[in-house]
C-alpha positions in Angstrom: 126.8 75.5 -72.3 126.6 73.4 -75.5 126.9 70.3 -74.5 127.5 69.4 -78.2 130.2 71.7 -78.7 132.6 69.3 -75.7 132.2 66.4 -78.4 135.3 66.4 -80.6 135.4 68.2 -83.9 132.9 66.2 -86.5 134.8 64.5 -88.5 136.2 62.0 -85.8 134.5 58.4 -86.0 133.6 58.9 -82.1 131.5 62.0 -82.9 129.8 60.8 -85.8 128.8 57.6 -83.7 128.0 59.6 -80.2 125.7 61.7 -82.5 124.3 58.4 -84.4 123.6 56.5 -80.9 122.1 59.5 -79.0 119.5 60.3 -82.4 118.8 56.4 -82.5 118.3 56.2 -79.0 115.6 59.0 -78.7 113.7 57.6 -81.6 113.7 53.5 -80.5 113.1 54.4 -76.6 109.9 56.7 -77.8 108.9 53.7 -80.2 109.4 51.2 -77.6 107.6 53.2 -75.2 104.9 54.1 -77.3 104.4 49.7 -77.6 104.8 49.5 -74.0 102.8 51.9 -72.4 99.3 51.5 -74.8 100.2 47.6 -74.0 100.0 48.4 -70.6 97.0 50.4 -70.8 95.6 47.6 -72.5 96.1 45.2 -69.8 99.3 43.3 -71.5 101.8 42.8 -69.8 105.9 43.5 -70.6 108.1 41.4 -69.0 111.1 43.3 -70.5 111.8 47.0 -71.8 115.2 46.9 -73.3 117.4 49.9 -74.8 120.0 48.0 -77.1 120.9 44.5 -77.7 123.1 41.6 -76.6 124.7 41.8 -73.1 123.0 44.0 -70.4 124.7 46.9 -68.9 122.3 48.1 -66.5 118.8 46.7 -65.6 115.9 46.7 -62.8 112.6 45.7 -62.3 109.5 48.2 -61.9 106.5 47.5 -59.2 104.6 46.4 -62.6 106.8 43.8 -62.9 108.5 45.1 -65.7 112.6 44.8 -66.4 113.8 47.8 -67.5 117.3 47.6 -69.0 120.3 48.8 -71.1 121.7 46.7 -73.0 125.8 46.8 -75.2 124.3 47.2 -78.6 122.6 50.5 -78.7 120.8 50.1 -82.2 117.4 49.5 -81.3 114.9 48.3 -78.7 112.8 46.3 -77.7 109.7 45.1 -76.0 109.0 41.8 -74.9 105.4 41.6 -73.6 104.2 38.3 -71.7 104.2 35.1 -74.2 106.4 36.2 -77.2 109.2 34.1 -77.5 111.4 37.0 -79.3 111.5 40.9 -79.7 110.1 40.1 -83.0 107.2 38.9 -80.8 106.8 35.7 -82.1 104.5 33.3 -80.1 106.3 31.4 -77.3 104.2 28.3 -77.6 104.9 26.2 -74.7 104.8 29.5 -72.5 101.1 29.9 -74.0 100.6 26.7 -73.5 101.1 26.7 -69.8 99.4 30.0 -69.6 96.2 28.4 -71.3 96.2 25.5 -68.9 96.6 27.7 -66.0 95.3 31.5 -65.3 92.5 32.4 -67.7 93.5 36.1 -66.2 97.7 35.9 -66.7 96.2 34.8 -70.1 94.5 38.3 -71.0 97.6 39.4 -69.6 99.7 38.0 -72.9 100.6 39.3 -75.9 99.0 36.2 -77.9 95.9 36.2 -75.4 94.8 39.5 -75.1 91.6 40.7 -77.4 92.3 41.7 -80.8 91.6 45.2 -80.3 94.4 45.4 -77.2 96.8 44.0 -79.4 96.1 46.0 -82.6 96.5 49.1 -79.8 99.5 48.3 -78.8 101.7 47.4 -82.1 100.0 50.8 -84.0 101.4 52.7 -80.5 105.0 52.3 -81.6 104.7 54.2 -84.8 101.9 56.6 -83.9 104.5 57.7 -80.8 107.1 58.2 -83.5 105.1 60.8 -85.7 103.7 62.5 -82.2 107.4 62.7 -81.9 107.8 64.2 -84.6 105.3 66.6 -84.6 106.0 67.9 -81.3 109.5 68.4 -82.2 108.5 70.6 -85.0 106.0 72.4 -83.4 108.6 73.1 -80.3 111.3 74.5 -83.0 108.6 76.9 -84.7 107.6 78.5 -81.6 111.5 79.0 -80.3 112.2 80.3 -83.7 108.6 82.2 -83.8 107.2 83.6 -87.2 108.3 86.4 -89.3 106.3 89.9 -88.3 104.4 91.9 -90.0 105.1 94.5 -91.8 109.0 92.8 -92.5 110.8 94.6 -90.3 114.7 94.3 -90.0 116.1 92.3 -86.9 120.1 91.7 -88.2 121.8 92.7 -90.8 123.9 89.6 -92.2 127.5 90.7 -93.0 128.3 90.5 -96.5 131.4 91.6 -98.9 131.3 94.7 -101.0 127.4 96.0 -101.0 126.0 99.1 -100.4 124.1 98.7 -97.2 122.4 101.6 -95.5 119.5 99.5 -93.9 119.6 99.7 -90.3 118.1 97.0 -87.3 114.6 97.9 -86.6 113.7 100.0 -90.4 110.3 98.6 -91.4 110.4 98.0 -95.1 107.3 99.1 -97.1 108.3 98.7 -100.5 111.7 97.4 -102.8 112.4 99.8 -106.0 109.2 100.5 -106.2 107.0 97.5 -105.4 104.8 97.3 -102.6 106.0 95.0 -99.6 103.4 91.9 -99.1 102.7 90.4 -95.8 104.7 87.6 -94.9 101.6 85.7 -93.7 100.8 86.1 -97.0 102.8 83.1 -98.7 101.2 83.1 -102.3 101.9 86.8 -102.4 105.0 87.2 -101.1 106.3 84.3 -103.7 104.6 86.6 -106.3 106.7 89.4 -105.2 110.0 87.7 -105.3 109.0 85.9 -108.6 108.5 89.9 -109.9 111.5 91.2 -108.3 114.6 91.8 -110.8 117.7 90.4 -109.5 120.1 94.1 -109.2 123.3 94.5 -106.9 121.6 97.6 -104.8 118.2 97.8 -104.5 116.1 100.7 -102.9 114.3 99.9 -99.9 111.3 102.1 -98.5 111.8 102.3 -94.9 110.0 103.9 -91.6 112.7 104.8 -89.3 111.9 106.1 -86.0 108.2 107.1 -87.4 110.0 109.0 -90.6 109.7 107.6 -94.1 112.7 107.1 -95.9 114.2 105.4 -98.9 117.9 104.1 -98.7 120.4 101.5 -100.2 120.9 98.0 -99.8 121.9 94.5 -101.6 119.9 92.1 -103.0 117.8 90.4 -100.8 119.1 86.9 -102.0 122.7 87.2 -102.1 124.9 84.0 -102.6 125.0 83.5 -98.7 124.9 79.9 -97.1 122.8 79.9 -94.8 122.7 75.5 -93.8 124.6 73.0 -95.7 123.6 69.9 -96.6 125.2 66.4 -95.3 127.5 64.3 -97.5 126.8 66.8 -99.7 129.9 68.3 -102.2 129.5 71.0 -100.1 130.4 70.0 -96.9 132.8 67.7 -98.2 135.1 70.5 -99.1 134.3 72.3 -95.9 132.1 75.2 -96.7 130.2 77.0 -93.7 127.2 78.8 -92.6 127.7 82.6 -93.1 129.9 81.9 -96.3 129.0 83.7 -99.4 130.1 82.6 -102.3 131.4 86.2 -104.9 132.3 84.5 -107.9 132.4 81.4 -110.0 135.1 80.2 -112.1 136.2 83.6 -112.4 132.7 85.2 -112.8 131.4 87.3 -110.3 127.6 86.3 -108.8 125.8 88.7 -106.2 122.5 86.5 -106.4 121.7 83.3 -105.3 119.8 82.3 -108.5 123.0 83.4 -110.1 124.8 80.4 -108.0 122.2 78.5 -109.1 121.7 78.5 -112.4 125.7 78.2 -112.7 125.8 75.1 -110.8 122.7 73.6 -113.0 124.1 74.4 -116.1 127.3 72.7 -115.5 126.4 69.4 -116.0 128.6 68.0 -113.7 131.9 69.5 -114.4 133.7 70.9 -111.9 133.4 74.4 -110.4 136.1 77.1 -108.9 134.5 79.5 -106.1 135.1 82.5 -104.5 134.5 82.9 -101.2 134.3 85.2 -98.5 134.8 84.5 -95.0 135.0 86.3 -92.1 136.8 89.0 -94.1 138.7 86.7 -96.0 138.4 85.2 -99.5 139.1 81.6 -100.2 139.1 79.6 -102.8 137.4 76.1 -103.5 137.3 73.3 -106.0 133.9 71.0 -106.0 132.1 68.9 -108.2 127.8 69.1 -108.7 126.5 66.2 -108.0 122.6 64.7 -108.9 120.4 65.2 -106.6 116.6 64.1 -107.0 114.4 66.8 -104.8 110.7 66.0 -104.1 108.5 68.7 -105.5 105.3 70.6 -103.9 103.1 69.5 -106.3 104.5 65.7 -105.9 106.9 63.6 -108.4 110.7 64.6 -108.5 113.1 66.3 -110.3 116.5 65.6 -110.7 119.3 68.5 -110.4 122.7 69.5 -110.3 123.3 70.5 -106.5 126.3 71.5 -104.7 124.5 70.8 -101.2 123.5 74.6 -99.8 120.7 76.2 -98.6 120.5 80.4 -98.9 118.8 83.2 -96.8 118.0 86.4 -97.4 120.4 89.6 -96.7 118.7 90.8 -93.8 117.3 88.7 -90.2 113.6 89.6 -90.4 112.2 90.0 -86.9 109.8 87.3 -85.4 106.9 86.9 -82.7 105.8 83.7 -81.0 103.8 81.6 -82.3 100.8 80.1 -80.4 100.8 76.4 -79.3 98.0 76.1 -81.7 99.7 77.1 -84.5 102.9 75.4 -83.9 101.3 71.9 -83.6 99.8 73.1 -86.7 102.9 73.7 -88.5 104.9 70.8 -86.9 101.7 68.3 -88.5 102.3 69.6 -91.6 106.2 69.3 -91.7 105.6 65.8 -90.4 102.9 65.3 -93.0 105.6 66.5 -95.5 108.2 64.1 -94.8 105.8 60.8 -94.6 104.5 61.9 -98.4 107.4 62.4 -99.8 108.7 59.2 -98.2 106.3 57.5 -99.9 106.7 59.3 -103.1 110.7 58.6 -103.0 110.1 55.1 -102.3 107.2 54.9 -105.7 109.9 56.2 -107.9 112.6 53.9 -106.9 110.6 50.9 -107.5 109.4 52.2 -110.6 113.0 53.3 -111.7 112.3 56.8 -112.2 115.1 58.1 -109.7 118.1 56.2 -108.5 117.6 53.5 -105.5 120.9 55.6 -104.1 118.4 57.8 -102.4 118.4 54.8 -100.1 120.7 55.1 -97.3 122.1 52.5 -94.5 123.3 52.8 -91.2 126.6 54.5 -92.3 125.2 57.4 -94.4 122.7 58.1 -91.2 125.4 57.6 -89.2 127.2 60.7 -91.6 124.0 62.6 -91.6 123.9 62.2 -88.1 127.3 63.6 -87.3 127.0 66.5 -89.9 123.3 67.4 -88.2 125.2 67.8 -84.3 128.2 69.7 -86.2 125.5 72.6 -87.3 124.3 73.2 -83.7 121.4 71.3 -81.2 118.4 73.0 -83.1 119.8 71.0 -86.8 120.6 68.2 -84.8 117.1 68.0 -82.7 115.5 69.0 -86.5 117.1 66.0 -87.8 115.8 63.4 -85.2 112.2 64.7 -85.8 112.5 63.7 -89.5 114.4 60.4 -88.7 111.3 60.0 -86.2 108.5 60.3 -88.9 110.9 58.1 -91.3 111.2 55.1 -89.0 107.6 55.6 -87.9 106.4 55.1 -92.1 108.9 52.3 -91.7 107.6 50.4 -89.2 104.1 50.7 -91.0 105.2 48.3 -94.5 103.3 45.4 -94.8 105.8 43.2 -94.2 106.2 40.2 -91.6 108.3 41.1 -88.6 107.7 44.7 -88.7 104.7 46.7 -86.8 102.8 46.8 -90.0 103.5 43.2 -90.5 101.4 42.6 -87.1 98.4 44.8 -88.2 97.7 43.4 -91.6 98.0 39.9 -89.3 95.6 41.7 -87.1 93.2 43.1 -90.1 93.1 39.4 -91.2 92.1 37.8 -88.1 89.4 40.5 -88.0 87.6 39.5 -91.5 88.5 35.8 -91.4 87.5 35.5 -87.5 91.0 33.7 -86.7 94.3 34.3 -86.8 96.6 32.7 -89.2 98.3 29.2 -88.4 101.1 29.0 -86.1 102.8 27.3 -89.5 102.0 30.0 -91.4 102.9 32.8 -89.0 106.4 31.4 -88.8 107.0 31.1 -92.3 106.1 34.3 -93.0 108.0 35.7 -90.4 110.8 34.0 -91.6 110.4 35.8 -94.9 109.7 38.9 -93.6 113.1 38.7 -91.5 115.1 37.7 -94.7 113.3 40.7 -96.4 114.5 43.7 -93.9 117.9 41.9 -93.6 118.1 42.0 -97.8 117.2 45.9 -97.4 120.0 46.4 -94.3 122.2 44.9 -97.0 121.4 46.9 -100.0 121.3 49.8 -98.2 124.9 49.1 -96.8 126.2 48.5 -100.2 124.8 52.1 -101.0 126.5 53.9 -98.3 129.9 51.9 -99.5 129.6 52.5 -103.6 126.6 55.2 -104.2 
């Protein structure tokens, strides 16, 4: 059963914020956990594990002492380790106070007490669970979706409008008019092949069928088939689905993707008439391109005309597992991917050269969220791993009041052989506080006028 499929149709404000919560959720109960169980490890001790804010819904207390609870306000978490005054862990002086004057052991036991390296441990956990998150995530989704076989061998035949199609589910395909089939392993290769491969409406494939070598008919490999859609994109605004292919635009008819493409770049903006075929059935839609700036390979961005779709090829190919090994492998690198270009995106905001829209609050992850769940579990679980690794690189700015805040704190008590002043501590956390509140804000107003 899919259990996401019983939530009402997206679009409602309860789905978007069941699917917000439940992705939130996930991510601050693996930070939090990530803080509280190094901490423990470490020999500090949390007095309170808390799901949410404000008034407590549910709550008990663990043989370590610990009180585990749920709280009304389910966006965020926190820990709250022995002597902080706050979830911000701030010192609770007069509790550290009696502490020092009492117990040299309950002492060790504190946040504020505990050896430098116990507490460096323990804030670093938070994020480091979040991109172990991450990366497990991945590597789970490339192993249930395994890896394209060699040679590329025909597992589905997507349905599509008007093409010759004599391919049939299992041919192996050797060659396309004429050229020589790479292996998909091969990635620099296989790109080559496309790159060389002239865009026609039928295309001859060399097969083996049933050990017999064979050469029959069949479309172009990247017809103007959707494949995902993006969210809060122009796309999805007007409603366009997975397994829609798109046959003409403004009147002309496309039976490539790079035809889409280029038509949708080149029209700086204005709007666009499309053709599409459902199920059988042609529709007809009105949208508008809008800027998008895409993170490239090679780093840096480029700014396009999108209309918010992803394509696929005209056939399924068929897949085998892929080991543990290699999953963890690929799921490192996807999370690897999204932490650079984080960090790239954020460069060329502060530096003006793309827009600070790419910014989004609560409200647009809220959307994102909603639109992820609509597309089916695997989107939706894809989209908390890369909201995992985001929050994770977020927690890891230099700035007072956040995990990475903590460490530089940390990495100066280290070379100066004391920590900073209580003074100090406070006023900086002050300033860090009025800093992320500032960002919540300008984030806000982007998901409201952007």
């Amino acid at each position: 059963m899919d259990i996401l499929g019983m939530i009402p149709q997206f679009g409602g404000l309860l789905y978007t914020i069941i699917a917000f919560v439940l992705a939130l959720s996930v991510i601050v109960a693996v930070h939090e956990y990530g803080h509280y169980i190094v901490g423990r490890w470490s020999g500090i001790h949390a007095e309170v594990f808390s799901l949410g804010f404000g008034p407590v819904l549910w709550s008990r207390v663990d043989r370590h002492g610990t009180r585990w609870q749920v709280a009304l306000l389910p966006f965020g978490g926190y820990v709250k380790f022995l002597g902080d005054a706050d979830a911000a862990s701030g010192k609770d002086e007069a509790a550290m106070q009696t502490l020092a004057e009492g117990n040299p052991k309950a002492l060790r036991a504190s946040m504020h007490g505990a050896p430098l390296w116990a507490r460096t441990a323990t804030v670093a956990a938070g994020p480091v669970f979040n991109f172990i998150l991450s990366i497990i995530v991945f590597g789970a989704i490339f192993m249930f979706r395994g890896v394209a076989s060699d040679p590329l061998t025909v597992a589905a035949i997507e349905p599509l409008p008007n093409v010759v199609e004599e391919l049939q589910v299992g041919d192996q395909i050797t060659a396309i008019n004429g050229a020589i089939v790479p292996e998909f392993t091969n990635a620099d290769a296989w790109d080559d092949f496309i790159d060389d491969l002239q865009p026609e409406p039928v295309l001859d494939y060399a097969v083996i069928r049933d050990g017999r070598d064979m050469v029959v008919q069949g479309p172009w490999l990247f017809p103007p088939l959707i494949t995902a859609v993006a969210p809060r994109s122009a796309a999805m605004d007007i409603d366009l689905k997975p397994g829609d292919v798109i046959t003409a635009i403004d009147g002309t008819p496309v039976f490539a993707f790079s035809e889409l493409k280029e038509a949708v770049e080149g029209s700086d903006g204005k709007g666009l008439l499309l053709d599409v075929w459902r199920d059988g059935e042609t529709l007809e839609f009105a949208l508008v391109p809008r800027r998008t700036d895409e993170p490239q390979p090679e780093g840096g961005f480029v700014t396009h005309w999108r209309i918010g779709i992803v394509g696929g090829m005209a056939l399924e190919p068929a897949t085998e597992r892929a080991g543990p090994v290699q999953a963890l492998a690929e799921g490192t690198e996807q999370t690897w991917r999204i932490i650079r270009g984080s960090v790239s995106g954020l460069w060329h905001m502060i530096t003006g050269a793309i827009s600070t829209c790419n910014i989004s609050g609560p409200i647009g992850i809220a959307e994102t969220s909603g639109a992820m769940a609509s597309q089916g579990a695997q989107s939706f679980i894809w989209f908390i791993a890369v909201l995992s690794a985001a929050v994770g690189l977020m927690n890891l700015f230099p700035i007072p009041a956040l995990d990475g805040g903590h460490l530089v704190f940390y990495a100066y008590e280290a070379v100066a052989g004391k920590p900073p002043s209580d003074m100090a501590l406070r006023v900086l956390m002050t300033v860090g506080i009025s800093l992320i509140l500032g960002l919540m804000v300008f984030a806000l107003t982007n998901d409201l006028f952007c």
